[in-house]
PyMOL Python script that loads the backbone (N, CA, C, O; Angstrom):
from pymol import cmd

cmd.read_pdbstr("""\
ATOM      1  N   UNK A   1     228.859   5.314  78.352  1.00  0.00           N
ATOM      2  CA  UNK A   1     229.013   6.500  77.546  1.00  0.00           C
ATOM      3  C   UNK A   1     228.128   7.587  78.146  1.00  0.00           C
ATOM      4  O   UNK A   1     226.904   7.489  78.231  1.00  0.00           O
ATOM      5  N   UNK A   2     228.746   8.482  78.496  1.00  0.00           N
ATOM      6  CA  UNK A   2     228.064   9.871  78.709  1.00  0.00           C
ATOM      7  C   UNK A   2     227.153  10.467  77.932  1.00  0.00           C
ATOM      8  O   UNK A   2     227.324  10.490  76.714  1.00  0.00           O
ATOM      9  N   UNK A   3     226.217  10.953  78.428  1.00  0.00           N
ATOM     10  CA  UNK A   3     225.056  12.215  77.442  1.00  0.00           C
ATOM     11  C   UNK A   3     225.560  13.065  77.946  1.00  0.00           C
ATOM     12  O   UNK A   3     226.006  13.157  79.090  1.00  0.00           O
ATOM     13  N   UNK A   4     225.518  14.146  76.684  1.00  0.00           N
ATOM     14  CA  UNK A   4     225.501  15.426  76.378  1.00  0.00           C
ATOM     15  C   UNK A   4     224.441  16.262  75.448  1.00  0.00           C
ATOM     16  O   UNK A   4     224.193  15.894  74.300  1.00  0.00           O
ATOM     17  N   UNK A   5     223.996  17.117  75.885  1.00  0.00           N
ATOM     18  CA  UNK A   5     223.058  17.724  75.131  1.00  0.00           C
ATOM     19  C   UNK A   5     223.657  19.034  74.453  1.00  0.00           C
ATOM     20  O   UNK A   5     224.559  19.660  75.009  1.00  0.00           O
ATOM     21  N   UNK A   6     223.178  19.380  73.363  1.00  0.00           N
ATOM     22  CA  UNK A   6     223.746  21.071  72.690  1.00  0.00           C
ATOM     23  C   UNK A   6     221.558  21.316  72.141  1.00  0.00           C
ATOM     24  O   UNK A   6     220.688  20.807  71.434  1.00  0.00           O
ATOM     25  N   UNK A   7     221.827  22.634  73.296  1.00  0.00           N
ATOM     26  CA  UNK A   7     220.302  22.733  72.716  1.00  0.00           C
ATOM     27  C   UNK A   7     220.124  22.949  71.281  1.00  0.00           C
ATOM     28  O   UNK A   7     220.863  23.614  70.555  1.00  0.00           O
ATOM     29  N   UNK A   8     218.798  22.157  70.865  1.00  0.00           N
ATOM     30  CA  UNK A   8     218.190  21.313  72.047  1.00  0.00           C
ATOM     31  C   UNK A   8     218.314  20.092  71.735  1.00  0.00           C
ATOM     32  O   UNK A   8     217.339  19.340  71.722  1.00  0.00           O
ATOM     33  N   UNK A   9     219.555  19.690  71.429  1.00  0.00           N
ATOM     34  CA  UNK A   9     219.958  18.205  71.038  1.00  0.00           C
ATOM     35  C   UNK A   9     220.800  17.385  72.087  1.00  0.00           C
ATOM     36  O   UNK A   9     221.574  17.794  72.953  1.00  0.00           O
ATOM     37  N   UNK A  10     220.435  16.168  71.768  1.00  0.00           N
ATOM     38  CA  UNK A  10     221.229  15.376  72.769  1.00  0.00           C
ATOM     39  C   UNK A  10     221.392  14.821  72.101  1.00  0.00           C
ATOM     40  O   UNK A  10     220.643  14.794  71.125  1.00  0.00           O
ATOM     41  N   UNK A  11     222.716  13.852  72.224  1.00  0.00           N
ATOM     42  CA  UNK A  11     223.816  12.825  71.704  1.00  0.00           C
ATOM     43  C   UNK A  11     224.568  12.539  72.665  1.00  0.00           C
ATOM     44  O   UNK A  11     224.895  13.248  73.617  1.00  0.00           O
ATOM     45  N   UNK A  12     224.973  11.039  72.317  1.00  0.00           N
ATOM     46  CA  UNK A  12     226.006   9.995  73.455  1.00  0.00           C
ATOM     47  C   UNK A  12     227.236  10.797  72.723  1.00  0.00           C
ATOM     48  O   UNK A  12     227.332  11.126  71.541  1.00  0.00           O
ATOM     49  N   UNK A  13     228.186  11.011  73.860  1.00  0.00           N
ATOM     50  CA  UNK A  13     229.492  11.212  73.247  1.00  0.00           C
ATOM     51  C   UNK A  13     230.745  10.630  74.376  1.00  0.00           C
ATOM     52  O   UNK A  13     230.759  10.412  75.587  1.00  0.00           O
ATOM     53  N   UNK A  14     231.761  10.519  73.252  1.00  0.00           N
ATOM     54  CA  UNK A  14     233.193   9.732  74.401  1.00  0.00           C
ATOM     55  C   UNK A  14     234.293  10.896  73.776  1.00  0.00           C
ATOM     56  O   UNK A  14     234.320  11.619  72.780  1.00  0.00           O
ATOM     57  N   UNK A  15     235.195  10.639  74.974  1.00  0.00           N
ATOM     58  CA  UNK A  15     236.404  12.074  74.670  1.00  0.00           C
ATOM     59  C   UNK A  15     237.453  10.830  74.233  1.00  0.00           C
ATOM     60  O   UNK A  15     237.576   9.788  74.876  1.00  0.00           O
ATOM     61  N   UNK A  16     238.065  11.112  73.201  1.00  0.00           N
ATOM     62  CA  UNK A  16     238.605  10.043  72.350  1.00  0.00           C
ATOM     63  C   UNK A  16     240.097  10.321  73.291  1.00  0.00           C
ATOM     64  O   UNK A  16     240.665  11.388  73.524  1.00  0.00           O
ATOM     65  N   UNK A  17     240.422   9.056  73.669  1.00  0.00           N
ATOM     66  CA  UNK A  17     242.198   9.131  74.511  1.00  0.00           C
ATOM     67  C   UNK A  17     243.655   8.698  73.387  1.00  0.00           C
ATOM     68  O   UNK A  17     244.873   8.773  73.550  1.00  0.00           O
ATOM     69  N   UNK A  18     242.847   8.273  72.329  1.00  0.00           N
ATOM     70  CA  UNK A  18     244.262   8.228  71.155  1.00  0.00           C
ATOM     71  C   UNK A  18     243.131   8.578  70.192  1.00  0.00           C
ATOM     72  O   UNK A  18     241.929   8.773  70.372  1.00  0.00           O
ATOM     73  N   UNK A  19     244.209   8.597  68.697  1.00  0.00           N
ATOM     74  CA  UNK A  19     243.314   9.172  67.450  1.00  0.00           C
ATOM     75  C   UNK A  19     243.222   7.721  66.837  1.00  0.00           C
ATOM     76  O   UNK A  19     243.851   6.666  66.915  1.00  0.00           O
ATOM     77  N   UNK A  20     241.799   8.352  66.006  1.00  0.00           N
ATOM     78  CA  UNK A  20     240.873   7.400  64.940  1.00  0.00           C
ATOM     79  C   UNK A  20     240.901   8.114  64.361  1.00  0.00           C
ATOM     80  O   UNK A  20     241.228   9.291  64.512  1.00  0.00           O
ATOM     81  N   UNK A  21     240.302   7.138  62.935  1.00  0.00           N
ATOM     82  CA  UNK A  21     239.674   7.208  61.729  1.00  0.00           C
ATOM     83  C   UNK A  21     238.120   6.499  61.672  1.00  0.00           C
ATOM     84  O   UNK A  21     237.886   5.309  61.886  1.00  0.00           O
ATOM     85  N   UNK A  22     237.186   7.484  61.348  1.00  0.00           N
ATOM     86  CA  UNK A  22     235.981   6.606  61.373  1.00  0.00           C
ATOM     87  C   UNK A  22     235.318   7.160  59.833  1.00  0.00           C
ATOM     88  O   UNK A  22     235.444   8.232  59.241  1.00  0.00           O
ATOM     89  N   UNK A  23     234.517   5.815  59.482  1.00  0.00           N
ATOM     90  CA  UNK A  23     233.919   6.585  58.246  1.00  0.00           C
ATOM     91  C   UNK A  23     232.395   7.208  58.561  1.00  0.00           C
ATOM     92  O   UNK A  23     231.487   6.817  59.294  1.00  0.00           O
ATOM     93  N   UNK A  24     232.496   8.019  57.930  1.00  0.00           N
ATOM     94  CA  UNK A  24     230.495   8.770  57.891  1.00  0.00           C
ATOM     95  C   UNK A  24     230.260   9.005  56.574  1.00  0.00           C
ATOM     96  O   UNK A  24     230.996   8.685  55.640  1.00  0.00           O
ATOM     97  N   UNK A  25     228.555   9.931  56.487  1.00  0.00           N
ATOM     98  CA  UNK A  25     228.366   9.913  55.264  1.00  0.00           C
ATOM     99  C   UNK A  25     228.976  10.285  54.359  1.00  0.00           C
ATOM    100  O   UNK A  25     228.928   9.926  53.183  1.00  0.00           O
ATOM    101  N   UNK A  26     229.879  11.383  55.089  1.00  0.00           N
ATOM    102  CA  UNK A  26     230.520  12.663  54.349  1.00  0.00           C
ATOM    103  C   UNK A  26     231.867  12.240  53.724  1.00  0.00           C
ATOM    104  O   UNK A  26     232.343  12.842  52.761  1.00  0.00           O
ATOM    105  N   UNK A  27     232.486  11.136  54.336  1.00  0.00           N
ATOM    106  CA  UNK A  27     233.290   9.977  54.156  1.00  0.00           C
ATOM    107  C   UNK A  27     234.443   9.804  55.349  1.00  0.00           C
ATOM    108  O   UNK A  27     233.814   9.514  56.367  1.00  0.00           O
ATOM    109  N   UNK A  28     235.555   9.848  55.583  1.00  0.00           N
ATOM    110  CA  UNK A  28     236.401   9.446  56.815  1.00  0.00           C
ATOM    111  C   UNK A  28     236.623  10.984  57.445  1.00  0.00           C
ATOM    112  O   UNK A  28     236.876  12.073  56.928  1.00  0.00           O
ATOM    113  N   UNK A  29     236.442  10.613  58.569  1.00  0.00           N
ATOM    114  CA  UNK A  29     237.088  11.957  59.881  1.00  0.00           C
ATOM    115  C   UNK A  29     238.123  11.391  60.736  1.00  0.00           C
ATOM    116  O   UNK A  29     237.957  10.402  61.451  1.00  0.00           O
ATOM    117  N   UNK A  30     239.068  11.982  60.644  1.00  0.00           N
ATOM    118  CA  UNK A  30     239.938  11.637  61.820  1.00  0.00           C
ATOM    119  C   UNK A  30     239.910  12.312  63.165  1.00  0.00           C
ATOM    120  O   UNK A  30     239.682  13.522  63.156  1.00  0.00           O
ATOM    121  N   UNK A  31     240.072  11.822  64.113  1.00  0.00           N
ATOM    122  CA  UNK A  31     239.853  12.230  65.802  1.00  0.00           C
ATOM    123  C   UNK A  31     241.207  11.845  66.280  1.00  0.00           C
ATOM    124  O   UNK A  31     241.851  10.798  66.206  1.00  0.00           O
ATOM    125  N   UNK A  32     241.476  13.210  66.878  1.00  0.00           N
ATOM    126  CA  UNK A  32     243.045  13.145  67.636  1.00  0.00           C
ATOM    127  C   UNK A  32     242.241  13.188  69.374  1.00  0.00           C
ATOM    128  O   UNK A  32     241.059  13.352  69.678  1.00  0.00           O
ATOM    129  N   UNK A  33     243.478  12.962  70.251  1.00  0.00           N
ATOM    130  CA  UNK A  33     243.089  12.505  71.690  1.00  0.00           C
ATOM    131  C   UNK A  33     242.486  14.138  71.814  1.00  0.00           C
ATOM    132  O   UNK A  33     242.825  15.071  71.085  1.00  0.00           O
ATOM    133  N   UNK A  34     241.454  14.193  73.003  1.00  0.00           N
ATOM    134  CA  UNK A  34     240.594  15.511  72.911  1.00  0.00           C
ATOM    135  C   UNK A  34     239.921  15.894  72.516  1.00  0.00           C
ATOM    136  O   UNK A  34     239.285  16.834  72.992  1.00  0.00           O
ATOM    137  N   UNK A  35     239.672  15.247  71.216  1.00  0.00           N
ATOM    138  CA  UNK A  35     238.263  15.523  70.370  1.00  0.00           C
ATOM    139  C   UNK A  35     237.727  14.154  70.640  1.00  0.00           C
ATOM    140  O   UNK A  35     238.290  13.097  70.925  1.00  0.00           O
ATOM    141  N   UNK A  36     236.099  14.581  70.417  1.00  0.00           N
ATOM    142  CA  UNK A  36     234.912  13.582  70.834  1.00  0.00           C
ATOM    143  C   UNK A  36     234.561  13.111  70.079  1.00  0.00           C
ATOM    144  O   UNK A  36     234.569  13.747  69.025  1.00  0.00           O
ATOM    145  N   UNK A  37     233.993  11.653  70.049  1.00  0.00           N
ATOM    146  CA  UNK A  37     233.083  10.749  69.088  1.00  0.00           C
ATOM    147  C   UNK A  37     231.854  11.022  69.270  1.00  0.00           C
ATOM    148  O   UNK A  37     231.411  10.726  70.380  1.00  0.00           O
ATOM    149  N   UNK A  38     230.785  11.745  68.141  1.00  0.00           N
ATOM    150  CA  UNK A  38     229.260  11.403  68.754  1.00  0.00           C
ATOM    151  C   UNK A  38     228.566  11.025  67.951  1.00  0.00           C
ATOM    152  O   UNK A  38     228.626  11.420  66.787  1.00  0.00           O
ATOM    153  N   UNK A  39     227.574   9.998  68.462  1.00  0.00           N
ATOM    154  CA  UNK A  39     226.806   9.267  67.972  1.00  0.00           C
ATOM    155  C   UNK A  39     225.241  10.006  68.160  1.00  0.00           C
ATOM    156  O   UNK A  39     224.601  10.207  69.192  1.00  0.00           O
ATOM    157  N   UNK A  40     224.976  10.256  67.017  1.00  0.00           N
ATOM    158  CA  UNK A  40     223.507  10.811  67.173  1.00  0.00           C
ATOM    159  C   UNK A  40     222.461  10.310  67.306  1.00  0.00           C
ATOM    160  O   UNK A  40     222.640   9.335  68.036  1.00  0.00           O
ATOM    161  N   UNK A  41     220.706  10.440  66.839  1.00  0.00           N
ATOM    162  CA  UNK A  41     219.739  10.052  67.417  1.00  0.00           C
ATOM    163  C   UNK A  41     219.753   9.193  66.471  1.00  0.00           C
ATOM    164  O   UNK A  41     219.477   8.034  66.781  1.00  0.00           O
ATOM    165  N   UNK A  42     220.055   9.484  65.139  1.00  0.00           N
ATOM    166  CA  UNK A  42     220.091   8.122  64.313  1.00  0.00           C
ATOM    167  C   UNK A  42     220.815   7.024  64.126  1.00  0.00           C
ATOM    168  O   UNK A  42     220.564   6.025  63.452  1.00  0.00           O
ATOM    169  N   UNK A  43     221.910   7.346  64.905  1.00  0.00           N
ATOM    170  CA  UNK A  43     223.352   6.324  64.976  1.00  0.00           C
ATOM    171  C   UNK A  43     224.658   6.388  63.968  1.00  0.00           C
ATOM    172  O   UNK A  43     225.538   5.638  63.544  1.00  0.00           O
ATOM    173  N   UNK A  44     224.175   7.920  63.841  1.00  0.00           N
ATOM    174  CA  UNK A  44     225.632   7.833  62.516  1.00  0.00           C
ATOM    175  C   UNK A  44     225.865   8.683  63.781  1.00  0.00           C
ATOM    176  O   UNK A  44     225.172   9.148  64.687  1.00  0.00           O
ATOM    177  N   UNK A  45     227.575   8.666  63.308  1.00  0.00           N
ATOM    178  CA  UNK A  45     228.641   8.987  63.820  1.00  0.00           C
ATOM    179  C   UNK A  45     229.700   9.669  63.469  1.00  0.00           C
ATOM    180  O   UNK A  45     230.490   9.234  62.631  1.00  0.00           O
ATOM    181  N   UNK A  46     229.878  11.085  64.204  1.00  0.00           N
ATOM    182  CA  UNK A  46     231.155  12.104  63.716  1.00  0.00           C
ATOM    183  C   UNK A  46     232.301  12.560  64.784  1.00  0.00           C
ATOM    184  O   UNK A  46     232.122  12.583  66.001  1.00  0.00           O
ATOM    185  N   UNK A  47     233.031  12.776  64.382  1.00  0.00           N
ATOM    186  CA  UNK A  47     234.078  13.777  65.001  1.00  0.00           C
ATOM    187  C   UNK A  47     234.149  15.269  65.621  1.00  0.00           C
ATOM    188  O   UNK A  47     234.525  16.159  64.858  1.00  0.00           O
ATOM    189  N   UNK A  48     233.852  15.566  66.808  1.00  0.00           N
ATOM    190  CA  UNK A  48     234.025  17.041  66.970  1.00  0.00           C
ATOM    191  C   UNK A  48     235.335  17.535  67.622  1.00  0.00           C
ATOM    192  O   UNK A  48     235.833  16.933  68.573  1.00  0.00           O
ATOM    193  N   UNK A  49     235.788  18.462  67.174  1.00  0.00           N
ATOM    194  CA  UNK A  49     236.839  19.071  68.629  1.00  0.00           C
ATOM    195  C   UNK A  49     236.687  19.331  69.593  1.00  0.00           C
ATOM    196  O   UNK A  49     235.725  20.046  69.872  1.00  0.00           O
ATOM    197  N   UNK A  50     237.545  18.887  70.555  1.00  0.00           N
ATOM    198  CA  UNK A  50     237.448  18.909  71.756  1.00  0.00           C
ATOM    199  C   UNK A  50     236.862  19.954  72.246  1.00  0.00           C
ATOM    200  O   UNK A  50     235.744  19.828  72.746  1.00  0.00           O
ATOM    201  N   UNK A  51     237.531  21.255  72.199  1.00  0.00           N
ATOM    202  CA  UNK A  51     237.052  22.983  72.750  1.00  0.00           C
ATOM    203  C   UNK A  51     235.766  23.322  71.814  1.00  0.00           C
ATOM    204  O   UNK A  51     234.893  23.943  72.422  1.00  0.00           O
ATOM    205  N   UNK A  52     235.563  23.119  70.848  1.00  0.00           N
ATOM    206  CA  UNK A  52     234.242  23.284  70.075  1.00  0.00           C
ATOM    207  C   UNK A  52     233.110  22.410  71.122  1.00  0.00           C
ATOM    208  O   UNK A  52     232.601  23.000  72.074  1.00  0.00           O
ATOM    209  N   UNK A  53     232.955  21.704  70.979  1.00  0.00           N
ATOM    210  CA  UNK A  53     232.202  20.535  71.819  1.00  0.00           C
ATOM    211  C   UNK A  53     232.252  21.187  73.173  1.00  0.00           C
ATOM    212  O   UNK A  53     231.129  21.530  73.545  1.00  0.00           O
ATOM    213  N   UNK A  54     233.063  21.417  73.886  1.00  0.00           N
ATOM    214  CA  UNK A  54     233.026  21.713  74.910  1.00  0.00           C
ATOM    215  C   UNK A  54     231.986  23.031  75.394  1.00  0.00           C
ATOM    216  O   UNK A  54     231.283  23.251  76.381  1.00  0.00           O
ATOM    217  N   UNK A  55     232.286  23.710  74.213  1.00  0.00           N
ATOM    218  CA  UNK A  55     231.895  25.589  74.355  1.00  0.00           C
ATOM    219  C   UNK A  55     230.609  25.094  73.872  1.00  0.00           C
ATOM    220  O   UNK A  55     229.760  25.945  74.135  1.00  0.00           O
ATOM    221  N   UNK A  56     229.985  23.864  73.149  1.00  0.00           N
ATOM    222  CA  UNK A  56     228.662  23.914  72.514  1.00  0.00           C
ATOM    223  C   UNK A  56     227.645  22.582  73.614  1.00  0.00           C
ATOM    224  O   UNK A  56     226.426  22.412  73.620  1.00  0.00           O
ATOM    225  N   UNK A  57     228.518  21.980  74.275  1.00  0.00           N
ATOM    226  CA  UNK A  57     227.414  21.227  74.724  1.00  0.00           C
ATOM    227  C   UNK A  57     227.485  20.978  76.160  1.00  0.00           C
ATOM    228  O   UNK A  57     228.565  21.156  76.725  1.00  0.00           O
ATOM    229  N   UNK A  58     226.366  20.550  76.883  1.00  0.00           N
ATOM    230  CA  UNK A  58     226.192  20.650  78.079  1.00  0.00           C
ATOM    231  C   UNK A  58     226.097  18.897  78.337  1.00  0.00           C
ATOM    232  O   UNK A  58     225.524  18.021  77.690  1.00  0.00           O
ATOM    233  N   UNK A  59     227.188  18.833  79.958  1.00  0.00           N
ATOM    234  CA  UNK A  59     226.633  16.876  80.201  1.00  0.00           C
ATOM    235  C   UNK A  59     225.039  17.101  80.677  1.00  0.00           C
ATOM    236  O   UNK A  59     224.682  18.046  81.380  1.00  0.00           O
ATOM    237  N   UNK A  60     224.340  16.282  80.275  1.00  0.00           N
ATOM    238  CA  UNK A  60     223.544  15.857  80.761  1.00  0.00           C
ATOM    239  C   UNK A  60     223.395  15.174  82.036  1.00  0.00           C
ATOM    240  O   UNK A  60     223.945  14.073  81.999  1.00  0.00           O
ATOM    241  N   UNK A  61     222.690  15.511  83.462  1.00  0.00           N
ATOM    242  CA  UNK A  61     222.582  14.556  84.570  1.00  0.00           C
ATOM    243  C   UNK A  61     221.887  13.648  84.729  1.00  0.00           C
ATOM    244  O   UNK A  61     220.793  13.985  85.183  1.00  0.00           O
ATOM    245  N   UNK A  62     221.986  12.780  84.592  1.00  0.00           N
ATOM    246  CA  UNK A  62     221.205  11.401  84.753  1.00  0.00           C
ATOM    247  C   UNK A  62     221.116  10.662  86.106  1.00  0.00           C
ATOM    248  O   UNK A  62     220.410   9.672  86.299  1.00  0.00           O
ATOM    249  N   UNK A  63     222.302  11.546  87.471  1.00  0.00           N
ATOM    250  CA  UNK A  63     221.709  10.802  88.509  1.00  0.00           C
ATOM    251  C   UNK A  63     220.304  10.857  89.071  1.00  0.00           C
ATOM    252  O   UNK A  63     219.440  11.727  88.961  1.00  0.00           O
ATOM    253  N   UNK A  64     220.306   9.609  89.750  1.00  0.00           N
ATOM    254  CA  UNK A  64     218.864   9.598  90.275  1.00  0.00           C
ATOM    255  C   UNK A  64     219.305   9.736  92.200  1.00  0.00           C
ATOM    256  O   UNK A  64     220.041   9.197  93.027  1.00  0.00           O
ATOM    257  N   UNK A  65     218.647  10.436  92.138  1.00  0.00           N
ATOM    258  CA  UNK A  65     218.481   9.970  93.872  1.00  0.00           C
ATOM    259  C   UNK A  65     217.531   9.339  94.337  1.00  0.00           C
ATOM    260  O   UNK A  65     216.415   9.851  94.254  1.00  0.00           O
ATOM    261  N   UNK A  66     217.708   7.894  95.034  1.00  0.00           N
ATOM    262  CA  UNK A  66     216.844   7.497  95.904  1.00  0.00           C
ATOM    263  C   UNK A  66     215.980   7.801  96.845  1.00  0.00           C
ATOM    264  O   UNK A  66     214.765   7.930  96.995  1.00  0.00           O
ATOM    265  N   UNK A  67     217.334   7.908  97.660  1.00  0.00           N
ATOM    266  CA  UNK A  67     216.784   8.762  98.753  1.00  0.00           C
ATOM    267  C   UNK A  67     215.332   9.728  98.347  1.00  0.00           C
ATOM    268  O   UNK A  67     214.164   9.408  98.566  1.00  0.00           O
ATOM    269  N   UNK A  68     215.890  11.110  97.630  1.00  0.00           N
ATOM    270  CA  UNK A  68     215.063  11.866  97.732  1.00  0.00           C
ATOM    271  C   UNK A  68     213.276  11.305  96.690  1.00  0.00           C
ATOM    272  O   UNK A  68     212.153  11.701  97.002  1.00  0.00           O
ATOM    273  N   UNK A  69     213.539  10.535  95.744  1.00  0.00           N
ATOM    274  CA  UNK A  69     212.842  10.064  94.884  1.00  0.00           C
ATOM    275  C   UNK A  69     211.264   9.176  96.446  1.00  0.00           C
ATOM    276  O   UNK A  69     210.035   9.197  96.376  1.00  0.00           O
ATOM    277  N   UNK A  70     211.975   8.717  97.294  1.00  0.00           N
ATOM    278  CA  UNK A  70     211.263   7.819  98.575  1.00  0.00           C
ATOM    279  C   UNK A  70     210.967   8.683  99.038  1.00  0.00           C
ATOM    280  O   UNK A  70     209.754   8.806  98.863  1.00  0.00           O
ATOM    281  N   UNK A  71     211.546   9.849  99.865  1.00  0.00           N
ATOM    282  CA  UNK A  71     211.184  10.913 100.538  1.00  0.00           C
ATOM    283  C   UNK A  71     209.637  11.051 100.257  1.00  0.00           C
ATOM    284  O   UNK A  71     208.705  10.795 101.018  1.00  0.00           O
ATOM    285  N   UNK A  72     209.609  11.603  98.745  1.00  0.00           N
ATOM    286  CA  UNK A  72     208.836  12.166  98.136  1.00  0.00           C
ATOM    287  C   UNK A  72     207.322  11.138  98.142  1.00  0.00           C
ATOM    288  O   UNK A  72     206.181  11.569  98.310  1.00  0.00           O
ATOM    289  N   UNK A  73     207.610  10.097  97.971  1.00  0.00           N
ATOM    290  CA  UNK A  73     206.841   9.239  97.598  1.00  0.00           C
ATOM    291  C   UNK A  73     205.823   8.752  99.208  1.00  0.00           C
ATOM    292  O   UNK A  73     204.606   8.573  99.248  1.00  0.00           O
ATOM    293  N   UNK A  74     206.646   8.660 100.177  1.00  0.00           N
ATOM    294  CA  UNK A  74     206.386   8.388 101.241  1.00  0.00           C
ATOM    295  C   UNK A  74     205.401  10.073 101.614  1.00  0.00           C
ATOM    296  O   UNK A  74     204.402   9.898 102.312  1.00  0.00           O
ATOM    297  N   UNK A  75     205.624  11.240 101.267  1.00  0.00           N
ATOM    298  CA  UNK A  75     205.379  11.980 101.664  1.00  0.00           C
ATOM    299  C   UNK A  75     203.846  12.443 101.118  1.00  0.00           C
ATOM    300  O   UNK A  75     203.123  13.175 101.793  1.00  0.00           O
ATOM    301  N   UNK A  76     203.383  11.805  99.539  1.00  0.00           N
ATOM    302  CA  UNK A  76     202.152  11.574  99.360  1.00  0.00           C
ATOM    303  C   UNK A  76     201.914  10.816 100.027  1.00  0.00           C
ATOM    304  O   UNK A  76     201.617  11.264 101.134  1.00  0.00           O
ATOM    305  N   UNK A  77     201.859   9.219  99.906  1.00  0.00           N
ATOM    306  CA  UNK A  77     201.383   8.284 100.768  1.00  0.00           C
ATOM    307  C   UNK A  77     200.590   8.197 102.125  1.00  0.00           C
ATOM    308  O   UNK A  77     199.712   7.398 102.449  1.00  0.00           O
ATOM    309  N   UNK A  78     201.373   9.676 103.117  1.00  0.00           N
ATOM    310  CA  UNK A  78     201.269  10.318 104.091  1.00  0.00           C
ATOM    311  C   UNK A  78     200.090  11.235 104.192  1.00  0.00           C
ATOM    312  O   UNK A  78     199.271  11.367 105.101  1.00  0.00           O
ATOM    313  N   UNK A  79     200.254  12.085 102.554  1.00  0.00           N
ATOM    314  CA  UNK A  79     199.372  13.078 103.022  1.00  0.00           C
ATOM    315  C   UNK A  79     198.062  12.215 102.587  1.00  0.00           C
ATOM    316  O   UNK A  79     197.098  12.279 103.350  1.00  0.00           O
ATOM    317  N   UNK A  80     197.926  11.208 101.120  1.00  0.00           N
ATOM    318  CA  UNK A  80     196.760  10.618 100.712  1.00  0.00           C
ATOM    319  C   UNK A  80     195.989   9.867 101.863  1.00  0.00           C
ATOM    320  O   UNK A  80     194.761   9.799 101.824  1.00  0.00           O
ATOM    321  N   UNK A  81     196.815   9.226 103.029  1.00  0.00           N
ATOM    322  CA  UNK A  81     196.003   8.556 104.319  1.00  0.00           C
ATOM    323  C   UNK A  81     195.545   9.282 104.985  1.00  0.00           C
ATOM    324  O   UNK A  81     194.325   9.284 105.154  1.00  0.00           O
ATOM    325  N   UNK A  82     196.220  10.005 105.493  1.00  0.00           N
ATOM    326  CA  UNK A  82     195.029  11.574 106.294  1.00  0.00           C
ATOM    327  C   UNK A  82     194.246  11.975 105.704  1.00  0.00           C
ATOM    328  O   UNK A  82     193.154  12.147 106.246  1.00  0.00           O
ATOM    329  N   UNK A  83     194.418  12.294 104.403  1.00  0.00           N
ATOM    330  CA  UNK A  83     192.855  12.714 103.783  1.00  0.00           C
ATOM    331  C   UNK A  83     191.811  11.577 103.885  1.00  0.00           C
ATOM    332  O   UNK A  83     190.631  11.749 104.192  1.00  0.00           O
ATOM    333  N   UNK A  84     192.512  10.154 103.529  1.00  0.00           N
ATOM    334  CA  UNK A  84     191.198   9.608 103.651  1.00  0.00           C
ATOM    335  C   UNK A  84     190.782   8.710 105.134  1.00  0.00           C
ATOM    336  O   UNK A  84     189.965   7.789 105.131  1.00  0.00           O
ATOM    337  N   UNK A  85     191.528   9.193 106.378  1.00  0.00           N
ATOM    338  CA  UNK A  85     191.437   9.007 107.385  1.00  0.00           C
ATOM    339  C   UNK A  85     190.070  10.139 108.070  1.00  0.00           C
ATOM    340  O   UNK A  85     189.086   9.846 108.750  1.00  0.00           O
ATOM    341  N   UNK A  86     190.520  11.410 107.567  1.00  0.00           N
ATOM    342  CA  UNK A  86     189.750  12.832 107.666  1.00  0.00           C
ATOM    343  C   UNK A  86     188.733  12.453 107.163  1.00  0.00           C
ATOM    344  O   UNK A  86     187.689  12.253 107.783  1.00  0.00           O
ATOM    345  N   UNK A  87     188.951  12.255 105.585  1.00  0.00           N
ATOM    346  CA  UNK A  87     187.469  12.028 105.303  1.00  0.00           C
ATOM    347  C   UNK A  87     186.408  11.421 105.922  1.00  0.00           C
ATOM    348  O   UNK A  87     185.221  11.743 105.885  1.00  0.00           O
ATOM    349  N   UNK A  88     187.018  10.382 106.576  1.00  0.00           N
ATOM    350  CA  UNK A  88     186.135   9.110 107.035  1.00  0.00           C
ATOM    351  C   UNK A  88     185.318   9.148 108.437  1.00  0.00           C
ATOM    352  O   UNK A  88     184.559   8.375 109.022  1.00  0.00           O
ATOM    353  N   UNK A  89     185.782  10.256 108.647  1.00  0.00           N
ATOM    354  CA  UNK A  89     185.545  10.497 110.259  1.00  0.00           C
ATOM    355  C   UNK A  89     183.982  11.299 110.283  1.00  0.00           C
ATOM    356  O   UNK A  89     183.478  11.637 111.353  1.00  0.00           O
TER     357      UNK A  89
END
""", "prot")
cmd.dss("prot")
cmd.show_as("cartoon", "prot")
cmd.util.cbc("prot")
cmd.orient("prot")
């Protein structure tokens, strides 16, 4: 399941491909294909429209890069030994 955030909220949401019926507090919502299921921080769960949702929330990126995450890491590592190579001298 995808994150999406609507500042400054985030919620898991799925783009529904046939329609439901789900119950919430408010009592049953129905979801036609295009509108989204989201599950909030507390775990209840509603119905939005598709183009509403869309115009209000942003995906969230969750890739990670390796690569660059090592780069980085290697590149302290690098500078912390010369300093204490320098120092030592």
């Amino acid at each position: 399941m995808a994150k999406y955030r609507r500042k400054p909220i985030m919620v898991d949401a799925v783009k529904l491909t046939r329609s439901m019926t789900i119950d919430t507090v408010e009592g049953k919502m129905r979801g036609n294909p295009g509108d989204y299921l989201i599950t909030d921080k507390s775990g209840e769960q509603y119905i939005f429209s598709g183009p509403e949702f869309e115009k209000n929330y942003d995906k969230v990126k969750l890739n990670v890069d390796v690569k660059t995450i090592a780069r980085k890491a290697f590149r302290k590592i690098k500078r912390t030994t010369k300093h204490l190579v320098d120092k030592n001298k």
